[in-house]
Structures are given as C-alpha cells and as structure tokens.
N, C-alpha and C positions, 0 to 999 in steps of 0.2 A: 904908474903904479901897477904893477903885476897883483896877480891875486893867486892866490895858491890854495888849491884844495887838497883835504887829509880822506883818502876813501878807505873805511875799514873794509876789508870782504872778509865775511863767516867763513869757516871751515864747515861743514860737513858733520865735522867733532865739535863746533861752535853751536850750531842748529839744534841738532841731540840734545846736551846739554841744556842750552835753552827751554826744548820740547818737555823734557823730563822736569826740569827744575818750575815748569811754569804749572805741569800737572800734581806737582808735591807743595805748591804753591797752594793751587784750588782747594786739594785736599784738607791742608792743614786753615782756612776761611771756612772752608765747610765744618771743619770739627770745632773751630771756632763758637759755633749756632748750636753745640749740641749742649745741653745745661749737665754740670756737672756736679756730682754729689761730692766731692770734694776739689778744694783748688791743685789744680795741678793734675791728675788726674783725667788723661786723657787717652785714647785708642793708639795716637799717633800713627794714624792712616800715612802721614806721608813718606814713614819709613818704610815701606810697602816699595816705595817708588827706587829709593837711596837703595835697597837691598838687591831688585831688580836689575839696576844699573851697575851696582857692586860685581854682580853674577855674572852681567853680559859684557861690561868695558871697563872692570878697573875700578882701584879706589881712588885715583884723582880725578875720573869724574863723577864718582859718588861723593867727593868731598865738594867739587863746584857747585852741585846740585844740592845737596844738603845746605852748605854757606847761603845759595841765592835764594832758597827756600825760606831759612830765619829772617833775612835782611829784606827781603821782600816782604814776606807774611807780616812782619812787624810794623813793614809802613803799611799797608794796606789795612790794618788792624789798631793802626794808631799806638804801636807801643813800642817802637823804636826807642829805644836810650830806656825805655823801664825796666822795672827789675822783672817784669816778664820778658822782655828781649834776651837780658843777660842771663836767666835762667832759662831761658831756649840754647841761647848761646850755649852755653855750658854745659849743658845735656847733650846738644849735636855734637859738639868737638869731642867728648867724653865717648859719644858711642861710636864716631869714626873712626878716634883713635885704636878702641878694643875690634873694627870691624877690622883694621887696619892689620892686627896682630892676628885675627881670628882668621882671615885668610888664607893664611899660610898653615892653619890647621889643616890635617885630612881628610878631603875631601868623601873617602868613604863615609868617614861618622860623620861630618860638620856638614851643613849647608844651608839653605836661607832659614831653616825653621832656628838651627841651635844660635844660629848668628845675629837672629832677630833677639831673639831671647838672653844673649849679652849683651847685645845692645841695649836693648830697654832696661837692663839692670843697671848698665853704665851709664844711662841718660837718667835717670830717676838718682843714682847715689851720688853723680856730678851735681844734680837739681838741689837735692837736702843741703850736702857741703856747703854752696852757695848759700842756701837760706840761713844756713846755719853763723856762716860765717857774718853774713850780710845783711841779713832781714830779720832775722827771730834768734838775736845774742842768749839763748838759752837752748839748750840739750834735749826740751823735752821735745823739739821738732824732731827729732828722733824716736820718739814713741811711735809714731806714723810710719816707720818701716816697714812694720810686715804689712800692715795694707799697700801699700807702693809695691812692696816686692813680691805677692800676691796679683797686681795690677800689670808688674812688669812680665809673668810668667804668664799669665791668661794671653795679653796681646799680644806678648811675645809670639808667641803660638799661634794666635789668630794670625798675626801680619806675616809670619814666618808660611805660615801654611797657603796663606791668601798669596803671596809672592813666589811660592815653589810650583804653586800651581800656572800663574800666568808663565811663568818661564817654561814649563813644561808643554802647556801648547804654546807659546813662543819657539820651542823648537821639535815640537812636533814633527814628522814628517808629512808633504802633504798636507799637512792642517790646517790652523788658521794662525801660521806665520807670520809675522809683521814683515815684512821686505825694509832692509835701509832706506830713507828718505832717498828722494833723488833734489836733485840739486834745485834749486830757484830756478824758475828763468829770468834773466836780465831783463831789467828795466827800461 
C-alpha cells in the first residue's frame, strides 16, 4: 500500500492575508473586553485593518481578511452560528460590498477616512435590517438610528483617520516602511 501525501504551500499572498486577517482577529477579542453602553455598538477596530489592506492589495483580499476575521472572532468568542455571528456577518458583507463600489470612487475626494465612514454606515444599516427582520419583529429597533449613525460617523473617522495615517508612514519615504514579508525558510 502506497501512501500518498497532500502538501499545501502558502503564497506570499496566502501569508499577508493570514498576517492581516489574524491581527483584525486580535482586534475585534480585544474590543470584545470593552463594555458597551449599548448592544451592538462598537469602535470596530478591525476595520482599520480591512481598509489598510483595501489601500495596499485589493478588495479580494480585504474581503478574505474581513470573511476570516467574523469566522474566526466568532469561534474564538463562542458565537459562531449566533445572531451575533450573523449580525457580524452581515455588517462585514454590507460594508465590503459598499468598499467594493467606493473604490472606484476618485481618489482625489475618497480615501480611507470617506471609505471608512460608508462602511460603517453600511455595517450598522446591514446590522438593524437583520435585527429587524430576525430578532426584534417590531419597527421600533429603528428608533436607535441616529445613535448608530452618530456612532457610525465618529469611528468612521476615527478608523478612517487611524488607517490613512498608518498607510501614510507605510509609504513614507525612507520611514518606517514595512518591507514585504520574505518567505519561510523550509523545514
């Protein structure tokens, strides 16, 4: 009997990914621990990460990072399959899809601050939808709007601002540049 082995090997673009998705990971355990005056109502630190990576490589791997972000954070956090998972769900796919379109907006006006700040309107009106439709069969989880959307333009801002700056010295000249990963050495 022969035995046959399956070897995956990472890309480079596999690693990144990984790196990025595992520090949007941290992030969002860490805001986890922060007590919140209202449910749902959150900084969303990890979007910080998903915008950076938007900036520097592309939205399909800001959607892998985003994706392993929820699906990770949720086991680690014990809430996979709850309606905290699917109201993560739904907020991340809602505000990739509007990063997805926001994009291709003009870079002169648009950039991580205005992009942050649709996103978080798109992740908080995907989140209500949800509740709305799913959890609280009544309209008035709708009164809580302008607090959400109040909530969404503050961090919008914060993450947007906190994310234009790393990228800024990320490509600084001369500064404090991150260089590409270099490869594993073999085992």
């Amino acid at each position: 009997m022969t035995r046959s082995t399956i070897e995956l090997v990472p890309t480079a673009k596999d690693r990144r990914i990984a790196r990025h998705a595992a520090a949007a990971i941290v992030l969002t355990v860490a805001e986890a621990a922060i007590p919140l005056p209202l449910p749902g109502l959150k900084p969303g630190l990890a979007n910080i990460v998903t915008l950076i990576v938007l900036a520097r490589w592309g939205w399909r791997e800001a959607v892998w990072v985003a994706l392993l972000r929820v699906l990770a954070a949720s086991l680690l956090l014990g809430q996979f399959l709850a309606p905290g998972f699917f109201l993560s769900l739904s907020g991340a796919l809602a505000s990739l899809l509007v990063l997805g379109l926001a994009m291709h907006l003009p870079r002169r006006w648009f950039g991580p601050v205005s992009h942050s700040i649709l996103a978080a309107f798109a992740h908080i009106g995907a989140q209500l939808v949800v509740a709305r439709l799913w959890l609280v069969p009544h309209d008035g989880v709708f009164y809580l709007l302008p607090v959400f959307a109040l909530a969404a333009v503050v961090f919008g801002i914060v993450n947007g601002l906190v994310a234009a700056r790393l990228l800024q010295e990320l490509h600084a000249p001369g500064g404090a540049a991150v260089p590409p990963a270099a490869p594993l050495p073999e085992r």
